[in-house]
N, C-alpha and C positions, 0 to 999 in steps of 0.2 A: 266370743261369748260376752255377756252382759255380765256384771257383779253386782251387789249390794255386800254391806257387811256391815255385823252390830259386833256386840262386846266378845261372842263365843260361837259364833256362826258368819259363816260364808254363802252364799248363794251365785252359783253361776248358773245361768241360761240361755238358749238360742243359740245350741250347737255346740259344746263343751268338748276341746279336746288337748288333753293333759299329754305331757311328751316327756320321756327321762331317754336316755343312752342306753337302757336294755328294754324298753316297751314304752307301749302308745296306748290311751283309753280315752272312746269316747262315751259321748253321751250327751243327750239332748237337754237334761239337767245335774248339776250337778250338788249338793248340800255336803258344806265341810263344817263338821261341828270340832270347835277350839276346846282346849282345856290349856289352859295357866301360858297364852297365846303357841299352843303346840297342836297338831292336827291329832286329835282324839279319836274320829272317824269319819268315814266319809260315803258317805249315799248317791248311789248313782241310777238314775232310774231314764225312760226313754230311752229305748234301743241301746244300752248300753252294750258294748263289746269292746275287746282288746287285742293286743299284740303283745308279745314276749318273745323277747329271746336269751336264750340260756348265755350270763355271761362270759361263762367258760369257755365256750366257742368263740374263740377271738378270732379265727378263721371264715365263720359262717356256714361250717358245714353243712350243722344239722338244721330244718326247717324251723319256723317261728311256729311258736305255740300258738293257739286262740282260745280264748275263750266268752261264752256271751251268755246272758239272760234277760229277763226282764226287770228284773232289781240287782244292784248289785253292793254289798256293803265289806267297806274297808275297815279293820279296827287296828290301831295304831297303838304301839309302845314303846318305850324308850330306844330301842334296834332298827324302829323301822316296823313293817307290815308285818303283825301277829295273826289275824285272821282273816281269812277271806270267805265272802257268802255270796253264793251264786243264786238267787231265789227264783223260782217258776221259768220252765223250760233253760232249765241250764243246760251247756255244751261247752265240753273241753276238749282241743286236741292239740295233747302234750308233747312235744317233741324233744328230750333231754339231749345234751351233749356228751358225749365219752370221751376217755381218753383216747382208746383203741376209734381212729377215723373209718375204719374200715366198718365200724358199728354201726347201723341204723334201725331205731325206736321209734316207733308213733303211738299213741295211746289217744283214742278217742272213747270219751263217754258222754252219755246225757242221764238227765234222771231229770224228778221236779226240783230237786237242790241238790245244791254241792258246797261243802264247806272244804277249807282246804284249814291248815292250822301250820305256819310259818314258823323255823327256828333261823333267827338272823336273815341268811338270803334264799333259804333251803326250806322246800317243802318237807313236813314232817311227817304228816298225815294229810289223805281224804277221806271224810266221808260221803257217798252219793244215796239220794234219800230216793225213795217212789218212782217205780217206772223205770229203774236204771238198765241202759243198755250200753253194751259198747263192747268193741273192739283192738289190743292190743297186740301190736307183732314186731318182729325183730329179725334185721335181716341180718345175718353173719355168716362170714366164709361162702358169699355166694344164694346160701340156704334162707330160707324165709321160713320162719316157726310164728304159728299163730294162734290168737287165742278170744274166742268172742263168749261172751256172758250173757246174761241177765236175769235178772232179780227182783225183788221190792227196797232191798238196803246193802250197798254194799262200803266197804273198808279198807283202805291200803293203808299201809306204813314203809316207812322209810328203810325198816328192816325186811322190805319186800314182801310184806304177806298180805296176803289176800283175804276177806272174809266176807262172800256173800251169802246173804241173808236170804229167807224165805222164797217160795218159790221158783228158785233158782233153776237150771237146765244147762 
């Protein structure tokens, strides 16, 4: 990629692709806005998409997560990633790791947005905004239980509940 940088901004362009030891993000632009020289947040726009993997899996069981939109924005605080926004045509599919290896989870949704709200390295919550659809299922002891939605707004928490909004089915 190409950089520029002033006093509290970063700019990459012409192919932007960020790399850590549990995920990968690209994007065709990317804007890192500084605070007190610390990454504040960070905008990623043109085809932006990613990779995750759960780092608990140190084996690589469970599949890499993805997820994509058309804007994408990071908001950064002292632990690392506190918020994430999925904006216009968002898509998630979430793949977590278990103890029990015998477990397998996929969680795919889309809506117009998706925020996600981070504590430390752990998702807290999502919310999925407009148009949300998606499919969750879980295979154990063999048996596959599943479960498919949709909505206008829907709400997960880490205390596993669910709350879809209007229109629901």
């Amino acid at each position: 990629a190409i950089m520029w940088r002033d006093d509290n901004k970063i700019l990459l362009v012409d192919g932007v692709s960020v790399k850590n030891p549990d995920w990968r993000m690209f994007a065709d632009t990317l804007w890192v806005h500084l605070k007190n020289d610390k990454i504040s947040n960070v905008l990623a726009t043109g085809n932006p998409h990613g990779i995750w993997h759960d780092p608990a899996d140190s084996f690589h069981l469970a599949d890499d997560s993805r997820f994509s939109a058309d804007t994408m924005k990071f908001t950064f605080g002292d632990k690392g990633i506190e918020l994430v926004e999925l904006v216009r045509q968002a898509k998630v599919e979430y793949s977590p790791a278990h103890t029990d290896t015998s477990v397998i989870d996929k969680h795919i949704a889309s809506g117009d947005s998706i925020a996600a709200i981070m504590t430390g390295h752990s998702i807290d919550s999502v919310e999925i905004h407009g148009g949300v659809v998606g499919t969750s299922y879980q295979i154990k002891n063999g048996k596959r239980d599943s479960l498919l939605y949709r909505g206008d707004e829907m709400a997960l928490t880490s205390q596993k509940r669910v709350h879809i909004l209007a229109n629901s089915w």
